[in-house]
N, C-alpha and C positions, 0 to 999 in steps of 0.2 A: 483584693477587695478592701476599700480603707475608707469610702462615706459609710454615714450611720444609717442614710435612708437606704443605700445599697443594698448593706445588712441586712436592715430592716424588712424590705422587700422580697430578699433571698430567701431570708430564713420563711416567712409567711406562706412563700409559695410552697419552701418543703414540708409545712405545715400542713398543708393542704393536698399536693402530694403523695403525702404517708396517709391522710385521711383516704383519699381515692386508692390506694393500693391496698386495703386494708392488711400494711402489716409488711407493706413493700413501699415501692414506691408505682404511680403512676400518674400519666399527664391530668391537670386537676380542671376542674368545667370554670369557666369564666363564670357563672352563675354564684359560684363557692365563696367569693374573694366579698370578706367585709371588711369595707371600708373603714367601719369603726375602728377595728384594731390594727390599724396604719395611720393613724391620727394626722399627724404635722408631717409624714410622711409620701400623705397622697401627693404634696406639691411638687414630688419629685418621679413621680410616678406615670408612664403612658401605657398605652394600651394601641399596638396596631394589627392590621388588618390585612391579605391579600383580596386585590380587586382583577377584576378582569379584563380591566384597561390597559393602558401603557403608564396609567400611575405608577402600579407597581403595589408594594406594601405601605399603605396608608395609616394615618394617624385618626385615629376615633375620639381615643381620649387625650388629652396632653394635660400634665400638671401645671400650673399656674408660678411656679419658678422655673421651669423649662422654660415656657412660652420668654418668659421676663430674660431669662437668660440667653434667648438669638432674639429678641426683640422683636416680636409679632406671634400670633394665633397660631396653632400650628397643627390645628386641627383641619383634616382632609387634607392635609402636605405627604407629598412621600417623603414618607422617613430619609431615603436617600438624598434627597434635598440638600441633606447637612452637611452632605459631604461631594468634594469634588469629584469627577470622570474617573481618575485614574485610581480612588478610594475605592466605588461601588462594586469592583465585580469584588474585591474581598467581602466588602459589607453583606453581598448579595451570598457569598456563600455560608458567611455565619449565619445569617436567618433562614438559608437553607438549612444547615446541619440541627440546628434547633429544631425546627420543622419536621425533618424527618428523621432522627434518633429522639427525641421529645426528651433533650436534656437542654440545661440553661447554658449559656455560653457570657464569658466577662470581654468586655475590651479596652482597653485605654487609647484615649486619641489628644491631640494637643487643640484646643481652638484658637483663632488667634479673632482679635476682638474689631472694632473701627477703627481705632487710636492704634492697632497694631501691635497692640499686647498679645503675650501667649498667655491660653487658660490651660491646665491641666483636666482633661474626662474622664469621666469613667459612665460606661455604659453596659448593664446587664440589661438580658435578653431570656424569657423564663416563657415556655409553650404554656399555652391553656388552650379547651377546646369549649367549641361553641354546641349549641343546640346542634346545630344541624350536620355536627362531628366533624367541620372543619375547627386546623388549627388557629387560633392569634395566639398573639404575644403580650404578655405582658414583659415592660418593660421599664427602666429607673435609666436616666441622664441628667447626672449631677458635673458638679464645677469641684475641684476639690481645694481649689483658691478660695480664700472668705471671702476676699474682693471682690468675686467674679459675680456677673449677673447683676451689675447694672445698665437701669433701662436707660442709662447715657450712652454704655461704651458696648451694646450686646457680640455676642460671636457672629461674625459673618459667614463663617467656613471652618469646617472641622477637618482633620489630617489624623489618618489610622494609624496608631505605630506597634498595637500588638494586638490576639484577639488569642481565648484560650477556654475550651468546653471546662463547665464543671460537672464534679458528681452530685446528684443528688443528694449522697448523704455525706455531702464535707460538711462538717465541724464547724462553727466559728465563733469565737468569743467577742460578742457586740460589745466588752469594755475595751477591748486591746482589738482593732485591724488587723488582720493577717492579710496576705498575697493568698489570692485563695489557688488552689492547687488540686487535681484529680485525688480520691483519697488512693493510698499506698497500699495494699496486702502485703505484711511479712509472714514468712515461713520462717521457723523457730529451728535455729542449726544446734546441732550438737558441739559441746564446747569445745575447742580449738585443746586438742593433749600438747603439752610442753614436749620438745625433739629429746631433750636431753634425758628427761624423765621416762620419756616412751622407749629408749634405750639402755636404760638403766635397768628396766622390768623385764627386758628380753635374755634369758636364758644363754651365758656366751659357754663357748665349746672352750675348754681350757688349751695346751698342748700338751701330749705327750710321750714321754722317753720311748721307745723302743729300740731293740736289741735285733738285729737282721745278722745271723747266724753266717759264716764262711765266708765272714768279709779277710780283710788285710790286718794284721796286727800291727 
């Protein structure tokens, strides 16, 4: 994870979350999410939906540098739009697995632009549920290029190249990017005893003389 609206977005949802779990974690209501405290970071921010059509997972909300960034509205698009045939059935299992373990999931994809540039993505995927107890998505697709996202040269087509659940409760310091990763449990081993020392402590049998009666002289 290495944009700041990413971050930004990640963390907000585990904020909310930890609120709805009181004391855990749990998937948090769509109704929960204020705006206010995502500021400059709404423009990176959508919100989709499952439809009953052959849309698919549809776009409700779309941030206003997204949009700018594939150059058009992107509002009522399937999300899978972005990406070519042979991308969506991955795509379509990440928004599965989110769905139904109601955990976020990261991916990185490459765009390549009109001019034929590549952009670098990144796209998190974070469940919320609605009134009527189905799940959407909230969602952040950012360019991690500064260049990227003009309304000259926008992305035509996006290319998957990794996709990775997270924990809810990772960690992440919004001054320094991390790769964000499942958090670890260690178990605490008892300290490694030195061979030579562990044998040094052990009790050795010395040898001794004995005398065996009616031998030979």
């Amino acid at each position: 994870m290495k944009h700041p609206s990413t971050i930004a977005i990640f963390n907000e949802w585990q904020r909310l979350a930890f609120n709805a779990g009181q004391g855990g974690f749990a998937v948090p209501a769509r109704a929960s999410i204020e705006p206010r405290k995502l500021g400059r970071h709404l423009a990176d921010l959508f919100i989709v939906e499952s439809v009953t059509d052959s849309a698919g997972t549809t776009f409700r909300i779309a941030g206003t540098r997204i949009c700018t960034l594939y150059g058009r509205e992107l509002r009522a698009s399937p999300l899978s739009s972005l990406w070519p045939d042979r991308d969506r059935p991955a795509l379509n299992e990440m928004i599965d697995t989110v769905n139904r373990l109601g955990i976020p999931a990261l991916s990185m994809h490459q765009g390549i632009t009109v001019s034929s540039r590549c952009v670098s993505l990144e796209l998190l995927l974070a469940p919320l549920t609605k009134n009527d107890g189905q799940i959407c998505l909230l969602g952040c697709l950012v360019a991690l290029d500064q260049q990227a996202g003009a309304a000259f040269d926008p992305v035509v087509v996006n290319h998957l190249q990794a996709i990775e659940p997270l924990a809810p409760d990772l960690l992440l310091n919004p001054a320094k990017p991390v790769k964000a990763v499942p958090s670890v449990k260690f178990t605490r081993r008892a300290p490694r005893q030195n061979t030579a020392t562990a044998l040094a402590r052990e009790p050795v049998e010395r040898p001794r003389l004995r005398i065996i009666t009616g031998g030979k002289a």
